[in-house]
N, C-alpha and C positions, 0 to 999 in steps of 0.2 A: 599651270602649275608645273607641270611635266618641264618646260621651256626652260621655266625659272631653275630648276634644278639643273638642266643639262650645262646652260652658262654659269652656275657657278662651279658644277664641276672643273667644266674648261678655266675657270679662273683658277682654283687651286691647281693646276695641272701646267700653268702659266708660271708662278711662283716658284713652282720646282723646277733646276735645271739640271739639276742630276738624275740620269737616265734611271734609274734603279727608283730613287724616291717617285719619279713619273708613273712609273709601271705600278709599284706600291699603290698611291693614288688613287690610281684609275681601277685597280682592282676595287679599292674600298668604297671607291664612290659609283662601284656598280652594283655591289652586295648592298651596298644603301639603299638603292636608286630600285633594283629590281621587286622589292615587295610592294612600293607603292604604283610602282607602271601594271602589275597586275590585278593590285584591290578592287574590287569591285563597290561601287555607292551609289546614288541614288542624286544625282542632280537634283533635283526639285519635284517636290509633288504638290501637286496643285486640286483640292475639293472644292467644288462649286456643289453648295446643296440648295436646292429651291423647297422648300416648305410651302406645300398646296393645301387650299382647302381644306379640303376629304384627307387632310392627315395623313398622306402619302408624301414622302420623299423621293424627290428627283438627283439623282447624287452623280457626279462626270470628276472621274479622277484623271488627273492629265501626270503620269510617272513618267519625269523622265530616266530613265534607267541605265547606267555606264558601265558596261561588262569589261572595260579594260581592254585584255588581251587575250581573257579565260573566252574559249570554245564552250557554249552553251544553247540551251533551244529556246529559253524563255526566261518569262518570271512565273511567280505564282502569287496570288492574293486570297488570303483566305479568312476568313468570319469566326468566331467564337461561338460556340454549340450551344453555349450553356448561357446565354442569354433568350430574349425574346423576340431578337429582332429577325424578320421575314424578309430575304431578299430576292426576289424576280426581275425578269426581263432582263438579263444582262447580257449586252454586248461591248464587244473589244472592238475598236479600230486606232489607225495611227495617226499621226498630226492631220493627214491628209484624206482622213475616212477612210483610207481603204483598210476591208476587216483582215483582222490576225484571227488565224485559228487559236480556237479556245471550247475548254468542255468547262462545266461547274456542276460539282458534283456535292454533295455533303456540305453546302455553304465552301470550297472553294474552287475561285474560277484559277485554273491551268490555259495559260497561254503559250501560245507557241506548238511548233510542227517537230516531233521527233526524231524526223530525216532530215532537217534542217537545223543549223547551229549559225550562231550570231556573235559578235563582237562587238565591242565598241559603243557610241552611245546609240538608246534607242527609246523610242517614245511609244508611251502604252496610252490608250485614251479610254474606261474603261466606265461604260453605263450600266447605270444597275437603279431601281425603287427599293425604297427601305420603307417599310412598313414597322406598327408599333417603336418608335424610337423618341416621341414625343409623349413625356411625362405630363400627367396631368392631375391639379392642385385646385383646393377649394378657391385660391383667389388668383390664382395663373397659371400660363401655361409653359412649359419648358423644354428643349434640346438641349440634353447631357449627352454629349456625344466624345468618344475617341476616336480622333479624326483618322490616326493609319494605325492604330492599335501597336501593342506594346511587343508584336514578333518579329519585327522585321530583324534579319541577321546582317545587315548593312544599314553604315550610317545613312545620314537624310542629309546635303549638303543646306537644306532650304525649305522650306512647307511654307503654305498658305492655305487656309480656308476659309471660303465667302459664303454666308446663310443670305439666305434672300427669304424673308415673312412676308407673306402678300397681304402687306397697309403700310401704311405710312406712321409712324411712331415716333415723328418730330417733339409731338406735343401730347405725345402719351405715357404712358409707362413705356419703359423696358430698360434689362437689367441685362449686362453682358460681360465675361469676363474671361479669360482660357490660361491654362499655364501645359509646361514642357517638362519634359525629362521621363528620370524611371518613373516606376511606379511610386506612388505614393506621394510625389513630389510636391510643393507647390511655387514652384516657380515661376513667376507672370509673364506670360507672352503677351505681345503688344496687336491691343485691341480700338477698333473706333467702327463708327457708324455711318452709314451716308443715307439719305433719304431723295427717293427719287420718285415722281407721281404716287404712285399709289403700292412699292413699296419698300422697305428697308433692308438695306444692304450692310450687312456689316462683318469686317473682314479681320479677320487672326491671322496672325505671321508670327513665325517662330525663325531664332537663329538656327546655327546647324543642329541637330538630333544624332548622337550616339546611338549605337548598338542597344536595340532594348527599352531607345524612350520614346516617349509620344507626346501629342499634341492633344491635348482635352479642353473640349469648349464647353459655352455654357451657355444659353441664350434664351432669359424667361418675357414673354412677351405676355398682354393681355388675356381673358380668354374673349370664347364666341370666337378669335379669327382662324383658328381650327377647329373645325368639327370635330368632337369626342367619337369614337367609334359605339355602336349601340354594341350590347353584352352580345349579342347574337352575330355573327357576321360570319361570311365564308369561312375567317382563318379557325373561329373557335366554337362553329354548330357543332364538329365532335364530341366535344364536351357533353350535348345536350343527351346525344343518342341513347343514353345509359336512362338517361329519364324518361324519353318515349318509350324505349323498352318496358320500362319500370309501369307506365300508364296502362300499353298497350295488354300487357299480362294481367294488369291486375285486372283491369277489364275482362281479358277471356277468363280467369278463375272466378269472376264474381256469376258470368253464364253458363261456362261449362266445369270449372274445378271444384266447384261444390259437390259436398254429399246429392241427389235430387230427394226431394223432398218427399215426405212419406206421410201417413196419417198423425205422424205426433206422438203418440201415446203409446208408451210401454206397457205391453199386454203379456200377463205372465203365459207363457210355454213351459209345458210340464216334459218335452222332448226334444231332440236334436230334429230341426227342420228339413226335412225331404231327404230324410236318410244320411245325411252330411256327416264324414267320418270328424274325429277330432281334428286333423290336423287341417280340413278343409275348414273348422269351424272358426279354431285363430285365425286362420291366415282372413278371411272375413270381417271377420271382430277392427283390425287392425292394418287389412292389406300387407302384411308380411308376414313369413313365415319366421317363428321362434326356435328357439333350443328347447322349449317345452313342449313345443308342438308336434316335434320327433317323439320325445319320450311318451307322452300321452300316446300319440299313434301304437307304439309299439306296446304299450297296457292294454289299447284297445283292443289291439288283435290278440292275447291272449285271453283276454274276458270273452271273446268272440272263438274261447278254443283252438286257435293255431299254434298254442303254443302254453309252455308249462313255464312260472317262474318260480326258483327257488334259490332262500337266501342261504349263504354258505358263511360259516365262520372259521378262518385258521390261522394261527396263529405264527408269526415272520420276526423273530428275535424276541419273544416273550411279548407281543405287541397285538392284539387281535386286530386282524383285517379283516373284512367286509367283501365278499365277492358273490356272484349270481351266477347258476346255473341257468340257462334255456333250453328247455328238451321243445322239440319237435312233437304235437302230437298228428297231425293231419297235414297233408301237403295244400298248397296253395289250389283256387278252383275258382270258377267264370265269377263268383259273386264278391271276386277283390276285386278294387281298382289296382292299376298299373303301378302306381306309387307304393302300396301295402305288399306288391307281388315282389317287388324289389327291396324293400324293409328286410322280406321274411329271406330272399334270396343272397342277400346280404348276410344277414346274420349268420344262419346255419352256414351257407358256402359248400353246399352238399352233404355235412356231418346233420346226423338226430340230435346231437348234444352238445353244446358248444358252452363256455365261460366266459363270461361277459369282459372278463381282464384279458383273456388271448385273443380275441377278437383282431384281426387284421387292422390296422388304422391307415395303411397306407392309401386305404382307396376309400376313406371318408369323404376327401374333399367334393371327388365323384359322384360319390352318393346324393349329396347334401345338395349339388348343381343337378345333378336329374331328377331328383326328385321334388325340388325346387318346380321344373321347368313340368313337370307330370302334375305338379298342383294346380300350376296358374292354366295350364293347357285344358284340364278339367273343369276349371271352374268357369275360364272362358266359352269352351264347347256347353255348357249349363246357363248358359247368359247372366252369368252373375256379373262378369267384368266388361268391358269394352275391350276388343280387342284392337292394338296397334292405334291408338289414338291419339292423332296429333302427331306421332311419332316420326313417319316420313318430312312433313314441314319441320319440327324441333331439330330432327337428327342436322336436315340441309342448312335450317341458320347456323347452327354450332359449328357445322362445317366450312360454312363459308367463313364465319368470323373466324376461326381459327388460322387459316390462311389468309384472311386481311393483318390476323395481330400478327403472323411471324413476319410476313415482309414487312410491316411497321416495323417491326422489331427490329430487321436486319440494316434498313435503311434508316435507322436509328430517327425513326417517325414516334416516339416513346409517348407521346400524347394520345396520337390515333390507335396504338399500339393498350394503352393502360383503357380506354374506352371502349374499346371491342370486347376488350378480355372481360372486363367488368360488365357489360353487355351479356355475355355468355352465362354468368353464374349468375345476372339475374335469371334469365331464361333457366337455367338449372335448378334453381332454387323455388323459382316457381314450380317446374313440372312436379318435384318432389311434394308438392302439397297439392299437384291435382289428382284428386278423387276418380278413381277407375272405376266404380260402380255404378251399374246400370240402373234403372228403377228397380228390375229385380232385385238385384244386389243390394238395396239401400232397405228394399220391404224385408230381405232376408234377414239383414243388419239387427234392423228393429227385433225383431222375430227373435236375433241372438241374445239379442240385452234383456228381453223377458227369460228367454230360458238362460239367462245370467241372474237374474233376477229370483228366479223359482228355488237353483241351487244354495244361493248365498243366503235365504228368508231366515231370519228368525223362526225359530220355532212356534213364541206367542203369536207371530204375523201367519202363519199359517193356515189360520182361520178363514184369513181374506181371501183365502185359495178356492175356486169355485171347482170342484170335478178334480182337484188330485190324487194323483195315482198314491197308491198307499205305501204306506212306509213298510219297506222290509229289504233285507240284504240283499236280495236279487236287483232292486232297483239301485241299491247304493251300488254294488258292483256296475252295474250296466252306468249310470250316468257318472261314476266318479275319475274316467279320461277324461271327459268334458268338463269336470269340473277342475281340472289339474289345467288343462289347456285354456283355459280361461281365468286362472290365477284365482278359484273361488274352493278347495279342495278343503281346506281348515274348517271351513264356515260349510260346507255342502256334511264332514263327519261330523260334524256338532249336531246335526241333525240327528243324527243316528245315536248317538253315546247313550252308551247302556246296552245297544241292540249286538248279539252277537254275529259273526259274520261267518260263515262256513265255506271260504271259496276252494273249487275244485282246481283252480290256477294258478294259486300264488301260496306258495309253504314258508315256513318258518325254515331255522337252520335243525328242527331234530325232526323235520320232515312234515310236521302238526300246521293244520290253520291258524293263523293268526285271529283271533274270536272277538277281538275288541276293531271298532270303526276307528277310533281315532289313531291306536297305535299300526293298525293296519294303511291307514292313508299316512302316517311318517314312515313306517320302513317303504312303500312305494316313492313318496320324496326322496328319500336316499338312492333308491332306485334310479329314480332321474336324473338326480343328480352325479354319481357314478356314471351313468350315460352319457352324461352332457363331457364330460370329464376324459371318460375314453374317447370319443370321437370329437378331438378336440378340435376338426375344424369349427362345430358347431358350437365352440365356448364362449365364443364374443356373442355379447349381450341380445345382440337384433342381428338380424339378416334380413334385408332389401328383396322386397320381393320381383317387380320387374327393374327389369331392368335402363479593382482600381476606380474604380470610380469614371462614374459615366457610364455608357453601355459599350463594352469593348469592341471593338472594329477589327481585332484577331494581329493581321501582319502578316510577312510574306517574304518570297526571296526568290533566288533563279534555280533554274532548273538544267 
């Protein structure tokens, strides 16, 4: 082509014999001439694809590629992401086998040497298996393929692609057809068949290719002469692992995430089991620690005398407010636990008399985490719970997955990547419903639902009580923390209604006891709640106790 141009220039240059019109000329017909001596196209590309078996594609691109005059290292060929097609083993060499350095990274292969730069024409021969790229149909099987996909930034002077199906389909079905251009196009490129022993060759040729178009084939052959891949295989076991997970856990919770089993039968308890404060009693009940279970605590140690509660009313723009004194009676001694020693040391903060509205907040969150960590410590050192169980294997899979899913992630592996992660929050999900109680812990349990059981009774049901302790204010005050801590406090004063109450711990606002059960267990509700209210980390509801058509073939260009 080049040729052709240069002798016709010299023809017009012939024509002219005025010196000036010559020069003119030859200027124009080199400002002509110089964009095409440097464009860069693609002589011919040639796909030979052999269709095996086992559903693997053998695919040999033969690019011939014409850099012109432009200084360059290579070309580049690259895949479309967002398909499903799987490509390995790929190697480059030139007409003559000898290999061309090449990386492939993210589905594209980069050929060519960075210290070296190339001109002119040059031939790429470029092997690679394609996996998943043959559809498959109740009554046939098919290859939709885009043969150089729709990126290439240079034209295509010439294309050919030959499928080879291993049988002979002289005298069988098959359906074959391919068309050219942009996308969307359907314009028919010229197709035929040839059969030889044992099997069918059939060849697509396209005229030239523009910037942008492609070559899409189509070729539905019989089934059985490719094996369908089984659901299970190397590329898509990932998939499964979220279900082994899924099997494996449920399995350990069905031996060890269960409650363990106990005698069955709730037996009323007329007291709090082995001395167990209130806030040890929820946390039991339930394995976490409440916003009530604070508040009950801190009822319990003033019923226990450490402490005076009295309610305050005063008035904030014509508006009555509600606020609580705590006086100090007796300083902390060996027969608190460590959690009740921090309550009380908390509250006061060194003063005898403190108001429940001035109360410091900034170091609630604090509180509410040690003393968290002084419950479960307790109760573990009691053998109520399992201590660290499972914990070192759980913490190490989470760990490990976690760093499988980012490098999935990063290497944009987003299958292996969505399967680990979902993997993990099985595992999560699961720990969260395994059961930390010991057989202790589960006899203790039991033990709690009777003396849940004793507080809540009916009155007329009382009868059924064999040995209980008798009804009078001492005992409503002593068991009605536990009865707040265990959400039974309404139903524990209904008990009592009628009975007066004379407590030495908790006053009215004109300094008087409060002498009625029921109105005395709602102003300690407000009480709690005021509590829950000031120390607002502890206001959320729970606290956790531990803790184109075809499948596109991408395109390419130099580098």
């Amino acid at each position: 082509m080049r040729v052709f141009l240069f002798f016709e220039c010299a023809n017009i240059v012939i024509m002219f014999k005025d010196k000036l019109k010559i020069f003119i000329c030859l200027c124009l017909g080199l400002l002509f001439l110089s964009p095409i001596c440097f464009a860069e196209e693609i002589e011919s590309f040639d796909s030979k694809i052999i269709i095996n078996k086992n559903n693997i594609l053998n695919v040999t691109e033969t690019i011939v590629y014409d850099f012109g005059d432009a200084q360059k290292h290579g070309i580049y060929r690259y895949f479309k992401e967002d398909n499903n097609l799987i490509i390995s083993n790929v190697s480059v060499t030139d007409e003559n086998g000898n290999a061309y350095k090449f990386t492939f990274n993210n589905n594209k292969i980069k050929i060519g040497d960075e210290y070296i730069t190339v001109c002119g024409e040059k031939t790429y021969v470029i092997h690679y298996n394609l996996k998943k790229a043959i559809n498959y149909f109740k009554d046939y099987d098919e290859l939709y393929l885009n043969v150089n996909g729709f990126g290439w930034q240079v034209p295509i002077n010439k294309i050919r692609a030959e499928v080879v199906i291993p049988k002979n389909l002289e005298n069988d079905f098959l359906f074959f057809e391919s068309y050219y251009g942009a996308y969307g196009s359907k314009n028919i490129a010229t197709s035929k068949a040839t059969f030889v022993q044992d099997t069918t060759n059939i060849i697509f040729e396209s005229s030239s290719l523009d910037i942008g178009e492609n070559l899409t084939i189509l070729a539905r052959f019989p089934k059985n002469i490719v094996q369908k891949p089984f659901i299970v295989n190397i590329d898509n076991i990932v998939l499964f692992v979220p279900v082994f997970v899924f099997i494996f856990m449920f399995l350990a919770w069905l031996k060890y995430g269960r409650v363990p089993k106990n005698r069955g039968t709730i037996i009323s308890e007329y007291n709090a089991i082995n001395n167990l404060t209130p806030i040890e009693i929820g946390t039991l009940i339930d394995e976490k620690i409440d916003n009530i279970d604070i508040s009950a605590e801190i009822i319990y140690l003033a019923e226990k005398g450490y402490m005076t509660i009295t309610r305050i009313k005063k008035k904030i723009l014509f508006v009555d407010q509600i606020d609580y004194s705590l006086k100090k009676i007796k300083e902390t001694d060996d027969d608190l636990n460590d959690f009740d020693k921090e309550i009380l040391d908390f509250l006061f903060n060194g003063e005898d008399e403190v108001m429940l509205s001035k109360i410091d907040k900034s170091g609630t969150k604090d509180l509410f985490v040690s003393i968290k960590q002084k419950v479960w410590k307790k109760l573990l050192k009691d053998g109520y719970f399992y201590k660290n169980r499972f914990n070192n294997v759980i913490t190490t899979f989470i760990f490990i997955n976690s760093i499988i899913v980012m490098l999935s992630f990063f290497t944009k592996q987003l299958l292996i990547a969505f399967s680990f992660f979902f993997s993990s929050m099985i595992v999560i999900l699961f720990v969260v419903k395994f059961s930390k109680l010991t057989q202790k812990g589960s006899e203790a349990r039991e033990s709690i639902q009777g003396f849940k059981l004793y507080l809540s009774v009916a009155e007329k049901d009382r009868i059924n009580f064999h040995n209980a302790p008798e009804k009078n204010p001492k005992t409503f005050e002593k068991l009605l923390p536990y009865a707040m801590a265990l959400g039974v406090e309404k139903k524990w004063a209904k008990q009592f209604e009628g009975m007066y109450v004379d407590s030495n711990w908790y006053k009215n606002v004109d300094g008087k006891p409060i002498t009625q059960s029921a109105l005395f267990t709602i102003d300690l509700n407000n009480f709690s709640n005021l509590t829950n209210n000031q120390f607002n980390v502890m206001h959320s509801s729970r606290s956790s106790g531990f803790s184109g058509g075809g499948v596109s073939q991408g395109g390419g260009g130099s580098w």
